[in-house]
CHARMM internal coordinates of N, CA and C (Angstrom, degrees):
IC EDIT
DIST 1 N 1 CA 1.4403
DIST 1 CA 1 C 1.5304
ANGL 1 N 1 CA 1 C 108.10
DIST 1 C 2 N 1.7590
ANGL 1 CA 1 C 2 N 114.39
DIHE 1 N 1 CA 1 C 2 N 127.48
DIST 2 N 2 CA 1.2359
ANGL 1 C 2 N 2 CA 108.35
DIHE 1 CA 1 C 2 N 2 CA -167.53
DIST 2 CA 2 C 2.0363
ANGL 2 N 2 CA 2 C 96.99
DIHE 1 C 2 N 2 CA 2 C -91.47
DIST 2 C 3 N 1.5541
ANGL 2 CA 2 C 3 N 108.34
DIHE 2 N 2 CA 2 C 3 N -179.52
DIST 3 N 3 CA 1.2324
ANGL 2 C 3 N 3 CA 101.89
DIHE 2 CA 2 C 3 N 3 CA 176.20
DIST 3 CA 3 C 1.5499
ANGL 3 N 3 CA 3 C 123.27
DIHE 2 C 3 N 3 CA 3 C -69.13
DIST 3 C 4 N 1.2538
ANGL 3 CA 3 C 4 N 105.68
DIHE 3 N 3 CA 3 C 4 N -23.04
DIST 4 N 4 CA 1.6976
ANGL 3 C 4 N 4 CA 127.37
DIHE 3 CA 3 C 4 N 4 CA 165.43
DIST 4 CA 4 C 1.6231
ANGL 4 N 4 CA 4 C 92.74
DIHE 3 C 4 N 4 CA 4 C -47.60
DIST 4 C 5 N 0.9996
ANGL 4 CA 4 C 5 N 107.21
DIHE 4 N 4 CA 4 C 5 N -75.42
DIST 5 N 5 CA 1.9753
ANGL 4 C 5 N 5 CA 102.58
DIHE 4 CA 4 C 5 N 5 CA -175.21
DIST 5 CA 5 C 1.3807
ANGL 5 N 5 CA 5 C 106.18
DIHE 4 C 5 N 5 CA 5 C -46.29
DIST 5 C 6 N 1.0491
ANGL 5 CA 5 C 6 N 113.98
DIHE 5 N 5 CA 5 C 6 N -76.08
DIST 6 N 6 CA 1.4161
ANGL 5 C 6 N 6 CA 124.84
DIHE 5 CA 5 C 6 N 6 CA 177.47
DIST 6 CA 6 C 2.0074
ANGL 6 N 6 CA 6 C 108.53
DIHE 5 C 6 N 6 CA 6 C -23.04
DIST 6 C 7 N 1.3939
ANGL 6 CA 6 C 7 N 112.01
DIHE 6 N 6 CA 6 C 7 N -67.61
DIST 7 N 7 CA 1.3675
ANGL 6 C 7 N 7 CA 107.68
DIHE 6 CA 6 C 7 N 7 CA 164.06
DIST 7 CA 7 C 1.3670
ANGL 7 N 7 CA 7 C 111.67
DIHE 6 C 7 N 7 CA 7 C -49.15
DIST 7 C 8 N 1.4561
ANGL 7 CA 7 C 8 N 135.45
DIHE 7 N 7 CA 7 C 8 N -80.75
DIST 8 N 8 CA 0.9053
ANGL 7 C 8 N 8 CA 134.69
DIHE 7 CA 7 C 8 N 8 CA -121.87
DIST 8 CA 8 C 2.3756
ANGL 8 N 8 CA 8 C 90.79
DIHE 7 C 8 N 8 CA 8 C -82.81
DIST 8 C 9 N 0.9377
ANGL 8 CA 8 C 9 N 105.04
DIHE 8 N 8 CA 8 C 9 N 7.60
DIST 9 N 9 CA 1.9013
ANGL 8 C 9 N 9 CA 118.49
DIHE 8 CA 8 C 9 N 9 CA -171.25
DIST 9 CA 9 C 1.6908
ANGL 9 N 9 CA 9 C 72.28
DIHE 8 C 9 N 9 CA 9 C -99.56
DIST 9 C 10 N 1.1563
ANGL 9 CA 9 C 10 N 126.11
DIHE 9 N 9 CA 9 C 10 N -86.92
DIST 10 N 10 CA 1.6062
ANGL 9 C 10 N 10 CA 133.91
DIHE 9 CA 9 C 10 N 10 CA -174.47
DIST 10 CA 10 C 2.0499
ANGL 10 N 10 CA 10 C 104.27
DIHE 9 C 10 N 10 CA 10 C -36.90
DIST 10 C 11 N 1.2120
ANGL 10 CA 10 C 11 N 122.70
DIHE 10 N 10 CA 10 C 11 N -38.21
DIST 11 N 11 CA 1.4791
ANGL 10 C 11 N 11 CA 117.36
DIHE 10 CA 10 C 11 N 11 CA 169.30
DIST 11 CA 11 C 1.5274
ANGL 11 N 11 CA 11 C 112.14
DIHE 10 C 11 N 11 CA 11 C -56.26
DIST 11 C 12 N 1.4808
ANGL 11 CA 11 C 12 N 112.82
DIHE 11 N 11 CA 11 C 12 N -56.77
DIST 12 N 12 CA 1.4583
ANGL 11 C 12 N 12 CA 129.88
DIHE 11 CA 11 C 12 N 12 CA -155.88
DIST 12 CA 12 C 1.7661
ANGL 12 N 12 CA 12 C 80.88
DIHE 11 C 12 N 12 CA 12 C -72.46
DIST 12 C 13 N 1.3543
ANGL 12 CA 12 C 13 N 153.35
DIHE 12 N 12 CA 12 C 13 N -55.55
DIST 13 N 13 CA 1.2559
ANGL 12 C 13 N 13 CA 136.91
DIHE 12 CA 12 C 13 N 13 CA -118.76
DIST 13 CA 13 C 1.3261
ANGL 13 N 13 CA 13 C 81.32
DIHE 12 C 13 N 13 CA 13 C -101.77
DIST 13 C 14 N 1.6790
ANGL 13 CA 13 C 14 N 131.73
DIHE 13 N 13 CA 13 C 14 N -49.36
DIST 14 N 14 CA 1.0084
ANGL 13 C 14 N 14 CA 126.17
DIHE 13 CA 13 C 14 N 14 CA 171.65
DIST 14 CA 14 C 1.8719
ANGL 14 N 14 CA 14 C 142.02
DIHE 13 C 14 N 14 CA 14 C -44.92
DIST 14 C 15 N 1.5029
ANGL 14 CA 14 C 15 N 99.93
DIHE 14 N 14 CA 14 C 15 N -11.99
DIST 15 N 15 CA 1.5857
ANGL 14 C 15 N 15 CA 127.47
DIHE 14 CA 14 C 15 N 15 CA -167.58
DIST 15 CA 15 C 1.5373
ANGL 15 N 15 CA 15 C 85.72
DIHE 14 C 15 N 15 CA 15 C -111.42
DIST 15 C 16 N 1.0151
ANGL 15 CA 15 C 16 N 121.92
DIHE 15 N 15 CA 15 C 16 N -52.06
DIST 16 N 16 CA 1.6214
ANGL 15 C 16 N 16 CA 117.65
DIHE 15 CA 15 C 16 N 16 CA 170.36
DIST 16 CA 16 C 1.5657
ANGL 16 N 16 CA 16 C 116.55
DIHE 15 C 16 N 16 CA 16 C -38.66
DIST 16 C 17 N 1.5487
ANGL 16 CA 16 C 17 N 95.92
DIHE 16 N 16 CA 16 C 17 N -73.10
DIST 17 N 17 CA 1.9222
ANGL 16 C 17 N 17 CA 96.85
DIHE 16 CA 16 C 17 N 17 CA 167.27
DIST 17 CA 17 C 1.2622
ANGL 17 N 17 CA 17 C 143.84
DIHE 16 C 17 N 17 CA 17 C -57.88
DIST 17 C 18 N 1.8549
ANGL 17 CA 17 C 18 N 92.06
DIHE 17 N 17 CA 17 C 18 N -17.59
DIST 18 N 18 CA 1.6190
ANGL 17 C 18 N 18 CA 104.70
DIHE 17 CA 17 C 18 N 18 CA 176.66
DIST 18 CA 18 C 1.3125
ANGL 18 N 18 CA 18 C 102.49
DIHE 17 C 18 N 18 CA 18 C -77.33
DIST 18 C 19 N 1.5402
ANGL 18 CA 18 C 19 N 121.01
DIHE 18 N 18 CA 18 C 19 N -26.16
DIST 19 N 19 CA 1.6029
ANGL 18 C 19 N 19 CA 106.93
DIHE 18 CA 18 C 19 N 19 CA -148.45
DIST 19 CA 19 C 1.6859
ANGL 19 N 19 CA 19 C 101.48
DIHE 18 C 19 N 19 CA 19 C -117.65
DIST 19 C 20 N 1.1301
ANGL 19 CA 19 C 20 N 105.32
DIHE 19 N 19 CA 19 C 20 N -28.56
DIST 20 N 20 CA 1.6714
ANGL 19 C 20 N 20 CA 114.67
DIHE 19 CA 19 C 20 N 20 CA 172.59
DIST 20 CA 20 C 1.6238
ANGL 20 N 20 CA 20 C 126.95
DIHE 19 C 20 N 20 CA 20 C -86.22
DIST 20 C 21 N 1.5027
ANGL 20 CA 20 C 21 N 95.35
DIHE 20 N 20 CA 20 C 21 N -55.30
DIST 21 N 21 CA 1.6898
ANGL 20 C 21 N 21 CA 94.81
DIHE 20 CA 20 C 21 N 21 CA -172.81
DIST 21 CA 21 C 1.8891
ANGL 21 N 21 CA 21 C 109.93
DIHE 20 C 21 N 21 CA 21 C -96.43
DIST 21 C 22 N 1.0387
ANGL 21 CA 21 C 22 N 137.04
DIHE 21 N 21 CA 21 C 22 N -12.81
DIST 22 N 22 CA 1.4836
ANGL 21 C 22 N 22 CA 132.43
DIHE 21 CA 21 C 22 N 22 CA 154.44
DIST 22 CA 22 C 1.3279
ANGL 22 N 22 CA 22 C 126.65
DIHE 21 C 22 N 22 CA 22 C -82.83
DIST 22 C 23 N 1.1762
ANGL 22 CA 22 C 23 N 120.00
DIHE 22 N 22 CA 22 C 23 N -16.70
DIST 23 N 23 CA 1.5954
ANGL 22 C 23 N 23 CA 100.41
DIHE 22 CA 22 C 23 N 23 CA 144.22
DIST 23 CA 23 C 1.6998
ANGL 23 N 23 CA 23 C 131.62
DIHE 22 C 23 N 23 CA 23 C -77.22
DIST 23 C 24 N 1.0249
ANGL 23 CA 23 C 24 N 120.89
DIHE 23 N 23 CA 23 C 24 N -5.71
DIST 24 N 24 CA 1.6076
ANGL 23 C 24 N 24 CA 141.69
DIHE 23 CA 23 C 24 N 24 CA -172.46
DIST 24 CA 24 C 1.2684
ANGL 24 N 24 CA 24 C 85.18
DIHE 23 C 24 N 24 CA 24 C -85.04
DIST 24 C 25 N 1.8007
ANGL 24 CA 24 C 25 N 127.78
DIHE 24 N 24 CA 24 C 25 N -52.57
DIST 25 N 25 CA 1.5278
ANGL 24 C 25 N 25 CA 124.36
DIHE 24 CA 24 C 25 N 25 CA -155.67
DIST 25 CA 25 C 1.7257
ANGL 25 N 25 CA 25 C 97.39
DIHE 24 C 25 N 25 CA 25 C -86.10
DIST 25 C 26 N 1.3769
ANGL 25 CA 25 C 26 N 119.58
DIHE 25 N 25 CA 25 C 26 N -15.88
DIST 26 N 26 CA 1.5223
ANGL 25 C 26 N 26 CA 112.75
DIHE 25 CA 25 C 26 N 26 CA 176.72
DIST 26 CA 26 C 1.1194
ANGL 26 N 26 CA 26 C 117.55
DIHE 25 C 26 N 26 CA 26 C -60.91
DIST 26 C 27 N 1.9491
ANGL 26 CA 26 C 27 N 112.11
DIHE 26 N 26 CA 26 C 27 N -54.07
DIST 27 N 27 CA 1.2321
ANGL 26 C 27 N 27 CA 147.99
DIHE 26 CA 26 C 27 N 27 CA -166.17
DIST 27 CA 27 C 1.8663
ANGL 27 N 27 CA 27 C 82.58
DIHE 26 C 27 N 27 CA 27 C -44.01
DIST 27 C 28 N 1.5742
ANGL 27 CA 27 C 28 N 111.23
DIHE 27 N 27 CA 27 C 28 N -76.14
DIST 28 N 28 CA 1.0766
ANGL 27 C 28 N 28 CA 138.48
DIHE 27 CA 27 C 28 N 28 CA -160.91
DIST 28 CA 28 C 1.3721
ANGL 28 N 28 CA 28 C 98.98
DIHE 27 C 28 N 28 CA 28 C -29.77
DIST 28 C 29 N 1.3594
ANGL 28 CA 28 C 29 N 116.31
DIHE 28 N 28 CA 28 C 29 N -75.22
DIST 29 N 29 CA 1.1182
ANGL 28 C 29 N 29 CA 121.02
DIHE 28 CA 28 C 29 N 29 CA -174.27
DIST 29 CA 29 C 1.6900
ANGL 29 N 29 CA 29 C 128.11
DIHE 28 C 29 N 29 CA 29 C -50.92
DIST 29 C 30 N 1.4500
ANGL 29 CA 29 C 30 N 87.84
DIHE 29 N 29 CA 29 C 30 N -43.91
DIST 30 N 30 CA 1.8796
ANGL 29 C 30 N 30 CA 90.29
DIHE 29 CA 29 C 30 N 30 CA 172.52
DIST 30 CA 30 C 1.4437
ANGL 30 N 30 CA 30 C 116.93
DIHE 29 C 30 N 30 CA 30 C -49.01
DIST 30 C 31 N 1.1666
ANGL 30 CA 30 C 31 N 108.28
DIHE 30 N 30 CA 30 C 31 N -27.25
DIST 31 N 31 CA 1.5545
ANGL 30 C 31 N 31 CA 135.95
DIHE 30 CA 30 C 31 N 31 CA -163.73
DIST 31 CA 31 C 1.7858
ANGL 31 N 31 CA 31 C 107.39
DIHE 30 C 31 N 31 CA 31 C -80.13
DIST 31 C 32 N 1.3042
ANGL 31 CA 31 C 32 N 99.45
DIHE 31 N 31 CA 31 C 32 N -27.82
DIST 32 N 32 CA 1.4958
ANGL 31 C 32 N 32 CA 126.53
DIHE 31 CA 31 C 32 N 32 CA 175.42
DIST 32 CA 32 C 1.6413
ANGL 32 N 32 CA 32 C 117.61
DIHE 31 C 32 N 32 CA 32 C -50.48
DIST 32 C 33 N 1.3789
ANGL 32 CA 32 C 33 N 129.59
DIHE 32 N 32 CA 32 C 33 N 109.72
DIST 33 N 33 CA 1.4807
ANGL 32 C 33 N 33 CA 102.51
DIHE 32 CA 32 C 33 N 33 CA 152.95
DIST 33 CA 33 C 1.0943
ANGL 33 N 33 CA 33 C 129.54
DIHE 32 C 33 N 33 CA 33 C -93.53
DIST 33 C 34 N 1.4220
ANGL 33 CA 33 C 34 N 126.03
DIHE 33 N 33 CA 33 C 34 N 151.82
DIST 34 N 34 CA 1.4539
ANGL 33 C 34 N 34 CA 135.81
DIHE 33 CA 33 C 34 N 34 CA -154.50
DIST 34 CA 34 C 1.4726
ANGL 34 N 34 CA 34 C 94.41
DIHE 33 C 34 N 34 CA 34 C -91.88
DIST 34 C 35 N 1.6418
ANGL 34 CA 34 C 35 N 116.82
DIHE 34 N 34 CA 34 C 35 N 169.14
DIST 35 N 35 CA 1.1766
ANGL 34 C 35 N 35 CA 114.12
DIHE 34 CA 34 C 35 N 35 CA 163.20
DIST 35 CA 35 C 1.9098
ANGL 35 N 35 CA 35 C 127.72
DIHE 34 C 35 N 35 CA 35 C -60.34
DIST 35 C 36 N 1.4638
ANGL 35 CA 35 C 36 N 102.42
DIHE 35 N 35 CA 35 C 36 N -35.81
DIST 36 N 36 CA 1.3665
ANGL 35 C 36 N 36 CA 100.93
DIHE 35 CA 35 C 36 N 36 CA 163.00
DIST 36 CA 36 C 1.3578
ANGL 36 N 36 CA 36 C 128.42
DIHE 35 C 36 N 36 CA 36 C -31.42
DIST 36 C 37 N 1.6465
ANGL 36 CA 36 C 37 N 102.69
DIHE 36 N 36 CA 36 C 37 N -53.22
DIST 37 N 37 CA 1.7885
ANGL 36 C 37 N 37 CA 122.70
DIHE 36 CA 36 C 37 N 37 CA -164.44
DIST 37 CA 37 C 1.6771
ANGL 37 N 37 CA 37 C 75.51
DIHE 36 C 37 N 37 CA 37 C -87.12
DIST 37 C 38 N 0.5609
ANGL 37 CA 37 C 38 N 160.28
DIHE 37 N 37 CA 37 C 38 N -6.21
DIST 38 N 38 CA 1.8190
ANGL 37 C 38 N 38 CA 141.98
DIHE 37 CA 37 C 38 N 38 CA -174.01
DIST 38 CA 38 C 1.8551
ANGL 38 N 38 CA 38 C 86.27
DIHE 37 C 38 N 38 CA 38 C -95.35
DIST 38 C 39 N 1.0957
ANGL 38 CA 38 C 39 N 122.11
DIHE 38 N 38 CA 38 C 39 N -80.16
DIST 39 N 39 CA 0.9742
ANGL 38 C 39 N 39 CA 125.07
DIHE 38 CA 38 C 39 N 39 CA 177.81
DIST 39 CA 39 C 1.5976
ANGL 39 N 39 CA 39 C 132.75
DIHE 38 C 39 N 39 CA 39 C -44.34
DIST 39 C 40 N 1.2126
ANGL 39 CA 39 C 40 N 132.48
DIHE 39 N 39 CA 39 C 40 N -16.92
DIST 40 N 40 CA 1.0111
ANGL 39 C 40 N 40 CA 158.35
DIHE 39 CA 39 C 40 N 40 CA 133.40
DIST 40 CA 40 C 1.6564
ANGL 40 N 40 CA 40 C 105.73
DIHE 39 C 40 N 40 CA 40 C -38.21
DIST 40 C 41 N 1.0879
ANGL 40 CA 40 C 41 N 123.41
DIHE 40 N 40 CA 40 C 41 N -69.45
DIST 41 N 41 CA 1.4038
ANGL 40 C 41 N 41 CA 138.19
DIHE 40 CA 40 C 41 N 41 CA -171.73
DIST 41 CA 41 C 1.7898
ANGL 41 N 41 CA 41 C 106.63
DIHE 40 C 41 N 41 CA 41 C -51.25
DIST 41 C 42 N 1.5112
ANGL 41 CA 41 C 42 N 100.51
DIHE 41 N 41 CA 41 C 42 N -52.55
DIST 42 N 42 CA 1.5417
ANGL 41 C 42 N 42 CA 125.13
DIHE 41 CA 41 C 42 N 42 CA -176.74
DIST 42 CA 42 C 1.2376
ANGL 42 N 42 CA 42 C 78.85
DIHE 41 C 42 N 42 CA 42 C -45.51
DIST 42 C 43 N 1.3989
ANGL 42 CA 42 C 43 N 139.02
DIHE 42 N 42 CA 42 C 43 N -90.10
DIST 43 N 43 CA 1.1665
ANGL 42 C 43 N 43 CA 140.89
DIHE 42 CA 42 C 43 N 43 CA -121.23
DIST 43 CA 43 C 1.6519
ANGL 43 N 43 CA 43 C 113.72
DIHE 42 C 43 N 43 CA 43 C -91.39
DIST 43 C 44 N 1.4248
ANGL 43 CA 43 C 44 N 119.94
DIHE 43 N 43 CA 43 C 44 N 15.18
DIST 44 N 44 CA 1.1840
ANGL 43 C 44 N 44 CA 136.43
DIHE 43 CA 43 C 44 N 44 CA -157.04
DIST 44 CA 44 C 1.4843
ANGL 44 N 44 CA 44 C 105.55
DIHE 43 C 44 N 44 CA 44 C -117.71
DIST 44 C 45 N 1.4721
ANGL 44 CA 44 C 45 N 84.71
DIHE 44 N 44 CA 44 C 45 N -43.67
DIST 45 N 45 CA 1.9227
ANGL 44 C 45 N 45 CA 102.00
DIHE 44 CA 44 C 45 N 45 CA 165.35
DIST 45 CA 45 C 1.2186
ANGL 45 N 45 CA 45 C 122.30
DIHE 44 C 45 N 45 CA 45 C -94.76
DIST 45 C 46 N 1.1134
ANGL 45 CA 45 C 46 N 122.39
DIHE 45 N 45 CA 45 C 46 N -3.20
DIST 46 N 46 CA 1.3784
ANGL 45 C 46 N 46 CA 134.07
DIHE 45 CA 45 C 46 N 46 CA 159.20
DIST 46 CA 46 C 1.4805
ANGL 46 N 46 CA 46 C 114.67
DIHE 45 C 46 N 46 CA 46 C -60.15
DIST 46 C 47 N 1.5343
ANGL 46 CA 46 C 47 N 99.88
DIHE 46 N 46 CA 46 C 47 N -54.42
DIST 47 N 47 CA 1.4506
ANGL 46 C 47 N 47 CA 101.74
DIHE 46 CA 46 C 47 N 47 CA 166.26
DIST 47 CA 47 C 1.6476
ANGL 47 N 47 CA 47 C 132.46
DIHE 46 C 47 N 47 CA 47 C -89.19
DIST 47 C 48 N 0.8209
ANGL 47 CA 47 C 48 N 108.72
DIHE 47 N 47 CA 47 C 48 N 8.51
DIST 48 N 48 CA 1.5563
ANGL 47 C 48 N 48 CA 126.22
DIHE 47 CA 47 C 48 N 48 CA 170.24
DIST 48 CA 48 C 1.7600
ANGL 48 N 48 CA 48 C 104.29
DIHE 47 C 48 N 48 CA 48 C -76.35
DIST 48 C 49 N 1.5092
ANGL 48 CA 48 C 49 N 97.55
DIHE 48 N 48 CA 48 C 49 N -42.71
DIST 49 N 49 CA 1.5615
ANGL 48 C 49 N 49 CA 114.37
DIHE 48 CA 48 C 49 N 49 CA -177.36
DIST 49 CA 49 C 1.3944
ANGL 49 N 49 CA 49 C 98.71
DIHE 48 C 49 N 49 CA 49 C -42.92
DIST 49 C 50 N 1.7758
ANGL 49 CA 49 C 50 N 91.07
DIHE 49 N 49 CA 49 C 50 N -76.59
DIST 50 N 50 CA 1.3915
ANGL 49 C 50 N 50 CA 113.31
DIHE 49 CA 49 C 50 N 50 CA -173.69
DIST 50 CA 50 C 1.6344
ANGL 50 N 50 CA 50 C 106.84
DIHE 49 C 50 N 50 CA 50 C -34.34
DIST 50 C 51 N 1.1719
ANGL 50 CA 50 C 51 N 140.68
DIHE 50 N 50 CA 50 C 51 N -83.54
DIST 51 N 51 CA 1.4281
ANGL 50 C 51 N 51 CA 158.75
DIHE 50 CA 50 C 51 N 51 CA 127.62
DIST 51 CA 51 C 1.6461
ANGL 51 N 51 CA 51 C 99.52
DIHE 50 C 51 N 51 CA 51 C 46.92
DIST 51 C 52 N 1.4607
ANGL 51 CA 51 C 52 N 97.31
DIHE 51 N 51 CA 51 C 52 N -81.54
DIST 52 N 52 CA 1.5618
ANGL 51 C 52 N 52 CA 116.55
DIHE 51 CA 51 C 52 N 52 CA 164.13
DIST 52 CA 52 C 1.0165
ANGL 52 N 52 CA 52 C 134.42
DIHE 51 C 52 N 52 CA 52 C -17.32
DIST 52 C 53 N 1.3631
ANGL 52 CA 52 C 53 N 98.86
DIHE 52 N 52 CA 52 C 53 N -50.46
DIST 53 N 53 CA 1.8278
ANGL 52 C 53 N 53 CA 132.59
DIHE 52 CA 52 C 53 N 53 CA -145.51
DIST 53 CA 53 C 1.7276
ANGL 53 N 53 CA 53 C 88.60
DIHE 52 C 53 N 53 CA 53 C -85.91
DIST 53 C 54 N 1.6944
ANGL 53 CA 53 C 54 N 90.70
DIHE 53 N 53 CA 53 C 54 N -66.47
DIST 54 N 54 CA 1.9550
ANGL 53 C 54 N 54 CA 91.17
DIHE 53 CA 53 C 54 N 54 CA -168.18
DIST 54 CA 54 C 1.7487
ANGL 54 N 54 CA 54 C 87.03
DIHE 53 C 54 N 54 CA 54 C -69.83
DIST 54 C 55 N 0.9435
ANGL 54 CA 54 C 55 N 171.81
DIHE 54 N 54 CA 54 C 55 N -89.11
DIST 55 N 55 CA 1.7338
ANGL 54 C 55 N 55 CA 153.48
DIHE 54 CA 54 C 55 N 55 CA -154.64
DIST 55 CA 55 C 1.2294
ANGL 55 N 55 CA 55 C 97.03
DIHE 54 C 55 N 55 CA 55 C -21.67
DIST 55 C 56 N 1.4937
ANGL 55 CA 55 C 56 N 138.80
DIHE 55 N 55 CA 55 C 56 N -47.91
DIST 56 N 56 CA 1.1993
ANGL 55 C 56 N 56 CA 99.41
DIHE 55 CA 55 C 56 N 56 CA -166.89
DIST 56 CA 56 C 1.3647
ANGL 56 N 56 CA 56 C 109.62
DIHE 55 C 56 N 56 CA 56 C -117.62
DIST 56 C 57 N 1.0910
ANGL 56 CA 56 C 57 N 128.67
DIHE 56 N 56 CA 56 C 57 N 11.97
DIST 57 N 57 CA 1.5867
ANGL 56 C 57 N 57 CA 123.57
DIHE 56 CA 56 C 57 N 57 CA 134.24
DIST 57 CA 57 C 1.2510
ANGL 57 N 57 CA 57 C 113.73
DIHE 56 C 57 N 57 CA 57 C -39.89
DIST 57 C 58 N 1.3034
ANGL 57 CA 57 C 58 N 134.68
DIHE 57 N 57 CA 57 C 58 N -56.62
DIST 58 N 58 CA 1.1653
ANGL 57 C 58 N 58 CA 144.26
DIHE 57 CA 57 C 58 N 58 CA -142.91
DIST 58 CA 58 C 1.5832
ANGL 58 N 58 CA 58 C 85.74
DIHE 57 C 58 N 58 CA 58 C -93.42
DIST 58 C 59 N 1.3093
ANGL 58 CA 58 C 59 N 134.67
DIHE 58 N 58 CA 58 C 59 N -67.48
DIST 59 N 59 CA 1.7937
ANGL 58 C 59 N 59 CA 127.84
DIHE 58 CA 58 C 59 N 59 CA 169.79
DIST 59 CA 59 C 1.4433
ANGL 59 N 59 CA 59 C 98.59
DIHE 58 C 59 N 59 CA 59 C -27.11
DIST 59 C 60 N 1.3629
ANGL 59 CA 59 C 60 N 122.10
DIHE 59 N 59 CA 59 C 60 N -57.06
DIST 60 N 60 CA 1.6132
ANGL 59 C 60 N 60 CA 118.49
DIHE 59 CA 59 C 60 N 60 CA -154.20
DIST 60 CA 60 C 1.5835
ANGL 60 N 60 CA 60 C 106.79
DIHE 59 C 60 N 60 CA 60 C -57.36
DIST 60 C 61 N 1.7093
ANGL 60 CA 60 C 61 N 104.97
DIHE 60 N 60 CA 60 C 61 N -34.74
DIST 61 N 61 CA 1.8319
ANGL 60 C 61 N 61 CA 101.49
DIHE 60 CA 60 C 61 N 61 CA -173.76
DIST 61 CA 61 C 1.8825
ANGL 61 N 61 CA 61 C 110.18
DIHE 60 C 61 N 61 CA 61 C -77.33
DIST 61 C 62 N 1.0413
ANGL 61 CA 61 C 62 N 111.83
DIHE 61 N 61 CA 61 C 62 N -5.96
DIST 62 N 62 CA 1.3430
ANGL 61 C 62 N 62 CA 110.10
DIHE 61 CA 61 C 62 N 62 CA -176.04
DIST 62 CA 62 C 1.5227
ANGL 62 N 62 CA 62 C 99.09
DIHE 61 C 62 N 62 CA 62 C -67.41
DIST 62 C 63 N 0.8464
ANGL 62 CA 62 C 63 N 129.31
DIHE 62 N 62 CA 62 C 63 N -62.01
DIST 63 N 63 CA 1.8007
ANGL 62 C 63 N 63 CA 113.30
DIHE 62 CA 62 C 63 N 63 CA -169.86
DIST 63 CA 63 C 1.5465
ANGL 63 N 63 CA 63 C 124.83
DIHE 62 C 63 N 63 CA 63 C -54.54
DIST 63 C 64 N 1.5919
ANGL 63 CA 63 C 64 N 90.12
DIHE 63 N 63 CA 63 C 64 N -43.36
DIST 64 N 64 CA 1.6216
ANGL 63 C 64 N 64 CA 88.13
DIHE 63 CA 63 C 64 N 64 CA 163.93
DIST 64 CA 64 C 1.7696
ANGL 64 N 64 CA 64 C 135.22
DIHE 63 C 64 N 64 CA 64 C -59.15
DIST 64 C 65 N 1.5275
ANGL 64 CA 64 C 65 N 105.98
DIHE 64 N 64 CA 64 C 65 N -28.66
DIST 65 N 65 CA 1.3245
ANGL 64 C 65 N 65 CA 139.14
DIHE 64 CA 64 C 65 N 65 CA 177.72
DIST 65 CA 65 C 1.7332
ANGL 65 N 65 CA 65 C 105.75
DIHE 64 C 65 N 65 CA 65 C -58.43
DIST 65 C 66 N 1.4205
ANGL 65 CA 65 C 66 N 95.60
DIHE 65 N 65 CA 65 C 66 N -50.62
DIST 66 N 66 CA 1.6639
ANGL 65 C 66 N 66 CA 107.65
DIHE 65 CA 65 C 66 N 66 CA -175.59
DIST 66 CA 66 C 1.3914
ANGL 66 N 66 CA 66 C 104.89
DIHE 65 C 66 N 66 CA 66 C -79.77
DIST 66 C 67 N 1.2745
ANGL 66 CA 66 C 67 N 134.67
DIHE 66 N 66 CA 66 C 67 N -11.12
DIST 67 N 67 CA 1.5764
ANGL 66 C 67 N 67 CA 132.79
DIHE 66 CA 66 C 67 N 67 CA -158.43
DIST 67 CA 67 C 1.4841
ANGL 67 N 67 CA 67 C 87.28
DIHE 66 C 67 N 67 CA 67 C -110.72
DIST 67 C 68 N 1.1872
ANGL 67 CA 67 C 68 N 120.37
DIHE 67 N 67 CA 67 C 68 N -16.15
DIST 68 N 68 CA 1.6668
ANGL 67 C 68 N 68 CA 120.54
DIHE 67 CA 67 C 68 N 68 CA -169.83
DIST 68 CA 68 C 1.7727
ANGL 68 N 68 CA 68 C 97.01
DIHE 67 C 68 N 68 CA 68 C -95.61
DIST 68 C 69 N 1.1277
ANGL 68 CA 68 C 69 N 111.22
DIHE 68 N 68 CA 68 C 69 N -15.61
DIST 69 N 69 CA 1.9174
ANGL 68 C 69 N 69 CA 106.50
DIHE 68 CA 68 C 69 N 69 CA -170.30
DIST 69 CA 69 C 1.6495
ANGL 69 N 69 CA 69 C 82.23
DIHE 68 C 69 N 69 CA 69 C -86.14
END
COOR INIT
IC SEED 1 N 1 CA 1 C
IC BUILD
């Protein structure tokens, strides 16, 4: 194998990775959530918790409410 092969095996593998496997890893990434969006999320369900929490406080006074009519 001359260095011509040798390059031109090193051209083709390189046109391979340029053209096949880094757009797959772009895709990938767009696809990615960042810590922001992670954190974002945390704090979304945090309050959903919260949310929850006073609903069922508010369920819990209904029986007493009805036992008082």
């Amino acid at each position: 194998m001359t260095k011509k092969d040798k390059k031109e095996i090193v051209d083709l593998f390189n046109q391979g990775i340029t053209e096949l496997v880094l757009p797959v890893l772009d895709d990938m990434n767009e696809k990615m959530a960042t810590k922001d969006d992670i954190q974002e999320l945390r704090l979304e369900i945090g309050e959903v918790k919260e949310n929850v929490g006073d609903i069922q406080k508010q369920l819990d006074t209904i029986p007493d409410f009805l036992h008082s009519q």
